[in-house]
Every structure is written in C-alpha cells, then in structure tokens.
C-alpha positions as CSV (number, residue, x, y, z in Angstrom):
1,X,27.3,177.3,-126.0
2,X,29.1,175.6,-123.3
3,X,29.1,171.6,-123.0
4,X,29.6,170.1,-120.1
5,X,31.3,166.6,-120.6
6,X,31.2,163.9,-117.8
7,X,33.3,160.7,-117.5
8,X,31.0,158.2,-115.5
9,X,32.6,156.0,-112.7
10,X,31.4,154.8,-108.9
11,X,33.3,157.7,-107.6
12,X,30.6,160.4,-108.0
13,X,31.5,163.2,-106.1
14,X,34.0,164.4,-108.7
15,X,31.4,165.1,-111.1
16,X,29.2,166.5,-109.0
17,X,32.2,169.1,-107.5
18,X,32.9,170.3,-110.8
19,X,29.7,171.2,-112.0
20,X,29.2,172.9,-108.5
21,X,32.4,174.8,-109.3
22,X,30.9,176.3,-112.7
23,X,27.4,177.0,-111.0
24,X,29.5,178.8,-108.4
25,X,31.2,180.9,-111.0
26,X,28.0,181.8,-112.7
27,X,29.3,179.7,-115.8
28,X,26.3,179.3,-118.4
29,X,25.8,175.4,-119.0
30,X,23.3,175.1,-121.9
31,X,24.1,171.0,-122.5
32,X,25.3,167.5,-121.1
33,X,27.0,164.9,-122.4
34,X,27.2,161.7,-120.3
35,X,30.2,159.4,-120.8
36,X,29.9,155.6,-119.6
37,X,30.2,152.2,-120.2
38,X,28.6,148.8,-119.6
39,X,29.2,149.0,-116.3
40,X,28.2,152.4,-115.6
41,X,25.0,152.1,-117.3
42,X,24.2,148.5,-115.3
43,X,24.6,150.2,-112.1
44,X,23.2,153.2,-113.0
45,X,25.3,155.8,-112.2
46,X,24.3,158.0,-115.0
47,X,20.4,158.2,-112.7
48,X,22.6,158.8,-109.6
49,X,24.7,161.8,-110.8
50,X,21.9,163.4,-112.6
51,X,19.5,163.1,-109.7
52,X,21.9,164.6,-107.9
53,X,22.3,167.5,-110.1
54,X,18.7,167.7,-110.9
55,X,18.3,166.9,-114.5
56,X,15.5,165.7,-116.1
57,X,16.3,163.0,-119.1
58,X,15.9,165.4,-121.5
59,X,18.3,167.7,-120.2
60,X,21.7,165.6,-120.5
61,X,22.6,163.4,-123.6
62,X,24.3,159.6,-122.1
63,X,27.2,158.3,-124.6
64,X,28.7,154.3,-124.3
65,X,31.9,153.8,-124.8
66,X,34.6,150.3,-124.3
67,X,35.8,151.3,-120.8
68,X,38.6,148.7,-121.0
69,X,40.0,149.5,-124.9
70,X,41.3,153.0,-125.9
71,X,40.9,152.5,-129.9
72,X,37.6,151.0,-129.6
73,X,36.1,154.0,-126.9
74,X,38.2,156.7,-129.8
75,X,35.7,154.9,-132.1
76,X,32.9,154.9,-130.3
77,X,33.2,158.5,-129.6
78,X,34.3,159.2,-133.1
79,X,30.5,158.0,-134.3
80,X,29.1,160.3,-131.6
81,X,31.6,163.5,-132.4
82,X,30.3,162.8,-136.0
83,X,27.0,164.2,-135.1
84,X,28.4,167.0,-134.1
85,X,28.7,168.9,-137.5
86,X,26.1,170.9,-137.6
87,X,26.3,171.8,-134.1
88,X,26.3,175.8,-133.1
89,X,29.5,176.9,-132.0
90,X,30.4,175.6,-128.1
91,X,32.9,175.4,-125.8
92,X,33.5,171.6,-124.6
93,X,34.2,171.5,-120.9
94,X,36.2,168.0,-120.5
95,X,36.2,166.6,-117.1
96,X,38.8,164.1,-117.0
97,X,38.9,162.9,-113.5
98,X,36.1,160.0,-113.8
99,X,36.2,157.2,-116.1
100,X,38.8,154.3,-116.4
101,X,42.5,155.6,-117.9
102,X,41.4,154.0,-120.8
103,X,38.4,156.3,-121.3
104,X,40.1,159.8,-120.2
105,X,42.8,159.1,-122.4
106,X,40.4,158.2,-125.5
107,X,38.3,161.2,-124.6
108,X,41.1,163.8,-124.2
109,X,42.4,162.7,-127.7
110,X,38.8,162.6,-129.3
111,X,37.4,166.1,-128.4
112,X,40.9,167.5,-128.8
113,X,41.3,166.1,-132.8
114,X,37.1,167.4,-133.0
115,X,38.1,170.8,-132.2
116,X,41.0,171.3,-134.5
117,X,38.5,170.7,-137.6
118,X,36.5,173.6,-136.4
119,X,37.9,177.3,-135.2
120,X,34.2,177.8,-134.0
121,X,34.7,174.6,-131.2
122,X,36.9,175.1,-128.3
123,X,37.8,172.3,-125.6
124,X,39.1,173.3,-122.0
125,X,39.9,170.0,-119.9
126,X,40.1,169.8,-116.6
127,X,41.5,167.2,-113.4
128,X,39.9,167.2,-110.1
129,X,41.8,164.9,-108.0
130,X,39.4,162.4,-105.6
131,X,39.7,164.6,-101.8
132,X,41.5,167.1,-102.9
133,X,41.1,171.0,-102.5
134,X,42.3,171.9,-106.3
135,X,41.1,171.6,-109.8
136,X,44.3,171.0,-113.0
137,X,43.3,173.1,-115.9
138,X,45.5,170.6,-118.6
139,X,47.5,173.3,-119.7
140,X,49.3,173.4,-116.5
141,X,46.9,175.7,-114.2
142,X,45.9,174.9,-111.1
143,X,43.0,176.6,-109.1
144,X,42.3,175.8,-105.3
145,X,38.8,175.5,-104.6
146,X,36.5,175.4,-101.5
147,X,32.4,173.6,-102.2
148,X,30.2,172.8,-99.2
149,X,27.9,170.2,-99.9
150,X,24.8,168.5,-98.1
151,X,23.8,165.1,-96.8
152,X,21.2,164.8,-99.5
153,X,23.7,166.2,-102.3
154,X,26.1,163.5,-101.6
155,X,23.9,160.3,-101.2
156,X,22.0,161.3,-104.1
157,X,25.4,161.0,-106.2
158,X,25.8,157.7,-105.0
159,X,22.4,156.9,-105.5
160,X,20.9,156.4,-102.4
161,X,17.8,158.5,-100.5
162,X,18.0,159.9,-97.2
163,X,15.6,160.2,-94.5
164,X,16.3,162.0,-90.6
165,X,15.1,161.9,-87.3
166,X,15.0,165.0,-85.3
167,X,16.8,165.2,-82.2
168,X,14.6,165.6,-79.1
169,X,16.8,167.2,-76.4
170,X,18.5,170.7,-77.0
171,X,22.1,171.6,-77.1
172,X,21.0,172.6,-73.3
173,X,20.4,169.8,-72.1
174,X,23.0,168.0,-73.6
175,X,25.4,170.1,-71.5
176,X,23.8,168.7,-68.4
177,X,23.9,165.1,-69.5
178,X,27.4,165.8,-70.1
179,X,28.1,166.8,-66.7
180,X,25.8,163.7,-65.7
181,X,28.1,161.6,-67.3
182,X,31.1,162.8,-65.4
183,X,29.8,162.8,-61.9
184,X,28.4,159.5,-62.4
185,X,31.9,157.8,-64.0
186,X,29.9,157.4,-67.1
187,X,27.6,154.7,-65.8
188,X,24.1,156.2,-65.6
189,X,21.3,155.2,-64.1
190,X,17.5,156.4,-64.4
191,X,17.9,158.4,-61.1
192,X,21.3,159.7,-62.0
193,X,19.3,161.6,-65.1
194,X,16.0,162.0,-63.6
195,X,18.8,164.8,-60.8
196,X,19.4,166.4,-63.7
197,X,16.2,167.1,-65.4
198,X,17.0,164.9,-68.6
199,X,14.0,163.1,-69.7
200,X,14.7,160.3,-72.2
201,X,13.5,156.6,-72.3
202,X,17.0,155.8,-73.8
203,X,20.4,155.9,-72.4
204,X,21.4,154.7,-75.9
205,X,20.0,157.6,-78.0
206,X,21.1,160.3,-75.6
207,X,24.5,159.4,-76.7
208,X,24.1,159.8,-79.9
209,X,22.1,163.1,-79.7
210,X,24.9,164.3,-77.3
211,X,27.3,163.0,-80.0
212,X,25.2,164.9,-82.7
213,X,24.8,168.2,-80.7
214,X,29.0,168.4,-80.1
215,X,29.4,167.9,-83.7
216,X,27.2,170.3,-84.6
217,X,28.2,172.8,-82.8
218,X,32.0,172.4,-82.9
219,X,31.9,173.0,-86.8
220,X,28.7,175.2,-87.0
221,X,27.3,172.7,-89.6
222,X,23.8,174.0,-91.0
223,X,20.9,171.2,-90.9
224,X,21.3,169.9,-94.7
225,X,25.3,168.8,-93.6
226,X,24.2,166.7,-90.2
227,X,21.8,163.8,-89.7
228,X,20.8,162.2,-86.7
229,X,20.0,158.5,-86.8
230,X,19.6,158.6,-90.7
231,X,17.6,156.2,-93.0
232,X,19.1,155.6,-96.5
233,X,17.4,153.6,-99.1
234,X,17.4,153.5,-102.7
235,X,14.9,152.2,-105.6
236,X,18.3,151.0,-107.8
237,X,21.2,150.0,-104.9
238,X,21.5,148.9,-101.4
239,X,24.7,149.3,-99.1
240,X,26.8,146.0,-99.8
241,X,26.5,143.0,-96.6
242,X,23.9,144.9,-94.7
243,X,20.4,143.5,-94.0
244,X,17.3,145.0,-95.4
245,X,15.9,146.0,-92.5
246,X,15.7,149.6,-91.0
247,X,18.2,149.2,-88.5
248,X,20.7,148.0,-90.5
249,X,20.1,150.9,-93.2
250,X,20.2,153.5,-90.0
251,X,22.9,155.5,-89.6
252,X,23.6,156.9,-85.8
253,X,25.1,160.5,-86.8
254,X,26.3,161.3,-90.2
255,X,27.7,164.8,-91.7
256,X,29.7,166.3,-94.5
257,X,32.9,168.6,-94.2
258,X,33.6,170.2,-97.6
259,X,33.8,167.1,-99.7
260,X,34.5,164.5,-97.3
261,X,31.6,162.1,-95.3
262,X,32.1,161.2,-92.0
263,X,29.8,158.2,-90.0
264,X,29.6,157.9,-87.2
265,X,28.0,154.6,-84.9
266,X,27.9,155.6,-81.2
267,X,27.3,152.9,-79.1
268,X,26.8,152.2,-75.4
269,X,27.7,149.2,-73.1
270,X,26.4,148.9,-69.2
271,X,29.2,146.5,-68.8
272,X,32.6,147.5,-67.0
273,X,34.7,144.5,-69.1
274,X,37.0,145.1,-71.4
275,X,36.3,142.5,-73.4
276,X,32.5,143.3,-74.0
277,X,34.0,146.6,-74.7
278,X,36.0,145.8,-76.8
279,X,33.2,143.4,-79.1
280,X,31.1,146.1,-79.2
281,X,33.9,148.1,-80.0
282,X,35.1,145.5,-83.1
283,X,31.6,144.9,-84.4
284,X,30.9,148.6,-84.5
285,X,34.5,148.9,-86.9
286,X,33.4,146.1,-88.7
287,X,30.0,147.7,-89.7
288,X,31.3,151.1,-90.7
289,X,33.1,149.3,-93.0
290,X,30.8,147.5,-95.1
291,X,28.7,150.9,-94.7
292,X,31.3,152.9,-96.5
293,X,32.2,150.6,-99.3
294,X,29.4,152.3,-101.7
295,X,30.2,155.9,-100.4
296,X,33.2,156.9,-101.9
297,X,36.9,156.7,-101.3
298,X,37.3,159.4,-98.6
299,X,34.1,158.2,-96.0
300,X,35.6,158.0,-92.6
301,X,33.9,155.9,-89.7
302,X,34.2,156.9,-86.3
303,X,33.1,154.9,-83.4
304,X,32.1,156.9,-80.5
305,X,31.5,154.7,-77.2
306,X,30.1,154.7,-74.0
307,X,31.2,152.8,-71.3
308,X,31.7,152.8,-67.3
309,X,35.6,151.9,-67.6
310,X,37.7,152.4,-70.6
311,X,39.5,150.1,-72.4
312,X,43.1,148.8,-70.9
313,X,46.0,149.8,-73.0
314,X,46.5,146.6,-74.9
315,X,42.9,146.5,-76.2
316,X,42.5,150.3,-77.0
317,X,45.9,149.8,-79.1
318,X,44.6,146.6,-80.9
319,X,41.1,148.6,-81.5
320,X,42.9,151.9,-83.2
321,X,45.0,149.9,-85.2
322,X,41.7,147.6,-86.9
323,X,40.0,151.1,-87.2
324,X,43.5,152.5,-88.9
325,X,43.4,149.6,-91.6
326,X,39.9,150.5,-92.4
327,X,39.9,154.1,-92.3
328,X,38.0,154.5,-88.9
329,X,38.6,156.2,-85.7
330,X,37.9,155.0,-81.7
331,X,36.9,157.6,-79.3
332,X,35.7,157.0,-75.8
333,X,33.3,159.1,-74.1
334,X,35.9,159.9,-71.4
335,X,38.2,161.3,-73.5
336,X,35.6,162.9,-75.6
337,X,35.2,165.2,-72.7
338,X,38.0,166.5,-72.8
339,X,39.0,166.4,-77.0
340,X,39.2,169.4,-79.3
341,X,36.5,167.4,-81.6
342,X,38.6,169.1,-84.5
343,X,42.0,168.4,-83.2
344,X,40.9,165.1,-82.9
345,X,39.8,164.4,-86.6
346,X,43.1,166.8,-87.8
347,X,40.7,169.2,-89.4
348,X,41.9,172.7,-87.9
C-alpha cells in the first residue's frame, strides 16, 4: 500500500507537484495523510490542497502537530504512528518540502524510527524545492522533472475559485489592431479602428485581448493555462488589501508556465504625459503586488501599457526598478511590437 504524506504550509504548489509527479508515473496511491498545525488548519489549507487534488474527506486522513517545537510535533506524531500497528504493509512516501523546519525535521525522524520496528513498512522521502525543475530523493538522488498545470489547478491550491471571460475578437483581428496601433502612434481613435474593421466598444479591453492573444500564441498555451479578464473568489479567503468588489477581484490576463503564475494588468492611458503615465504605471505595480501576496512565492506581475508617448528615460528607469523590488515587469506597447514575448520574460 503506498501512503502519501503531506507537510501543510501556505506554499501549496509543492504538494500539489509531487502528487502530480506520482500520478504521472502511474504510482498506485491507496491513502493520505495530512500534516498541519494550528495555523494550517485556521486557514484551511488542508480544504485548498485537497480541493485541488480532488479528494473527498474521506479520502485523506489530517494530522496536527506543534509547528514551532520539534519534541512536541515527534510526540504528536508518535500518538498518531501508534495507530499504525495493525496497519497492512505500506510504503510511506514523505514529502518534506512543506511544513516549518521544525515539522520536516520531526517528521523525517518519526516515520524513519516507525519503519525500523517493522521490515513490512518502508519510507522513501523526498525534497521538491519552491520553482525548481527537480525533485531530492534523501538518499542523495536527484530527478529533473517537467508538470504543466492549469489556471484552475493552481488557484484551487491556494484556495481560491476562478471564473473567465471569453475573448471576443480573433487572433485575426488582433493582427490588424496591431497594425492600427502602429500607423496611428498608439493613440487610437474610433475612426482610426472603425479603417480597419475592428469593432469594439472599448479601447481598454482590446488591449488586453491583444495582450491575451500574443501570449497565447507565443507559448501555444491550451485554454485551461490562460484567462482573460479572470474572476477569483473564494468561500474561505480573499486576496489581502483588495476591495470586495468584482473589479478589484478581476484579473486582466493571467496564465501558468510549468509551475510558475504570471499576471498580468494591462492598462491604457489617452494622455501623452509622462507623469499620468507614469501613475498609472505605479498604481498598476502597486496592485500586482498586493494581488500576488496569497499566490505563492514565484507569481510574477507584469504591467503591459498603452500610451501615445512612452515614458522619458528617467521615469521608465524609476518604474523598472519599483517593479524589480517587487518581482514585476514594465512593458510598453511600443516596444511590445517589436519583443520576442519570451526573450523578454527569459523563458527560452
């Protein structure tokens, strides 16, 4: 019998990544064992993760341990190893990489001295580190490893609902605005679109579906790993200093590269001066970062903008290096005509 054993923390995606690495190999899981702590279980992250992997509650078995002392979490999970006993034989499949240090290092210890008493147990443990490509093996192996995920996988491990708009132009037509955007120094007017056939009530949201299809198509992403102006909610969390309203919960485009979350908030601005660009600009940084706070370590934010002039060099430079210190990036519709859209987020 294999047992699949989880250390619970607000980092989610770990969890999730290894159990899609057994599925993937056709491993046999046949039981779960949750491990938190006070503050796992008051934030619920044991609903989050097993939402995500679509278990019902009677399907996975949630332990509580002290998160903060290593001799009273070996206790804690002595009591529960106790109950093991009459157990049939099974293979423990420790995943380390969640938890506090204090936790991993009380559960590595546990299961290891439970196994000794019995030649019919066996305990493999294993180290996924947080954005990485590999998975340790503690013995000293180490096995690259390549997961796609989607949208819903991914919010769901963090405990948050997801709901998408459909764009309404085509790739097509995208190419014309596109070419409407250059001819017109990327300050468009009704007539300037109505010349070339683009029919949309809003400047504003033709960005972001232009933004959406050139995403899209530069890394061939299927419909589950891109969202276009995307509702998240959730009946146990809400996204940290945003509103609850549905604009502030919206999200402009949004999709998932192998284990990593990008957002992105495109935004437009009629004005030609710098320093409304450049608000716009700051406010947009600003938001992305209080959006990512609950979605794991590696979200990036990138803000996409739209503007008849682009930014002088002093305020571009002071823009790039606020988005640095808060993991986002700047782009400008001028030079996103000319980018590699993957050389520009360094993911060839």
């Amino acid at each position: 019998m294999n047992t699949i054993v989880l250390l619970l923390s607000k980092q989610a995606l770990p969890n999730l990544s290894f159990v899609k690495l057994l599925k993937a190999q056709n491993t046999q899981i046949n039981r779960y064992i949750l491990i938190g702590s006070d503050y796992t279980t008051k934030n619920k992250f044991h609903f989050h993760l097993t939402e995500a992997l679509g278990l019902k509650q009677t399907e996975y078995e949630l332990w509580k341990v002290d998160a903060e002392s290593y001799a009273q979490a070996q206790k804690d999970l002595s009591q529960q190893l106790k109950q093991e006993k009459n157990k049939e034989p099974q293979k423990f499949w420790l995943h380390l990489t969640g938890g506090t240090k204090m936790m991993s290092m009380a559960a590595q210890d546990s299961f290891k001295n439970h196994v000794q008493k019995d030649k019919s147990l066996k305990l493999g443990s294993y180290y996924m580190p947080l954005g990485g490509k590999s998975i340790h093996k503690m013995t000293g192996q180490k096995k690259k490893i390549s997961l796609n995920y989607t949208l819903k996988e991914y919010f769901t491990s963090y405990g948050f609902d997801i709901q998408a708009e459909k764009p309404i132009c085509s790739a097509k037509e995208m190419n014309a605005y596109w070419k409407c955007l250059k001819e017109n120094d990327f300050n468009l007017k009704a007539a300037a679109l109505k010349k070339y056939k683009i029919q949309h009530k809003d400047n504003a949201a033709l960005w972001e579906e232009l933004i959406y299809h050139k995403i899209k198509s530069s890394f061939k992403l299927s419909e589950d790993q891109i969202a276009l102006s995307l509702k998240i909610s959730s009946k146990y969390r809400t996204l940290k200093h945003l509103k609850e309203t549905d604009n502030d919960n919206e999200l402009d485009v949004v999709f998932i590269l192998e284990d990593k979350l990008y957002i992105i908030e495109c935004k437009s601005s009629k004005s030609i001066s710098n320093r409304t660009i450049k608000t716009t600009a700051q406010d947009a940084i600003y938001k992305l970062a209080a959006i990512k706070e609950g979605l794991g370590l590696h979200a990036t934010g990138i803000v996409a903008i739209l503007a008849g002039d682009k930014l002088d060099g002093a305020s571009l430079e002071r823009i790039e290096l606020q988005g640095k210190a808060m993991n986002n990036k700047f782009v400008e519709a001028q030079d996103l005509v000319k980018l590699n859209i993957k050389a520009y987020l360094k993911m060839d």
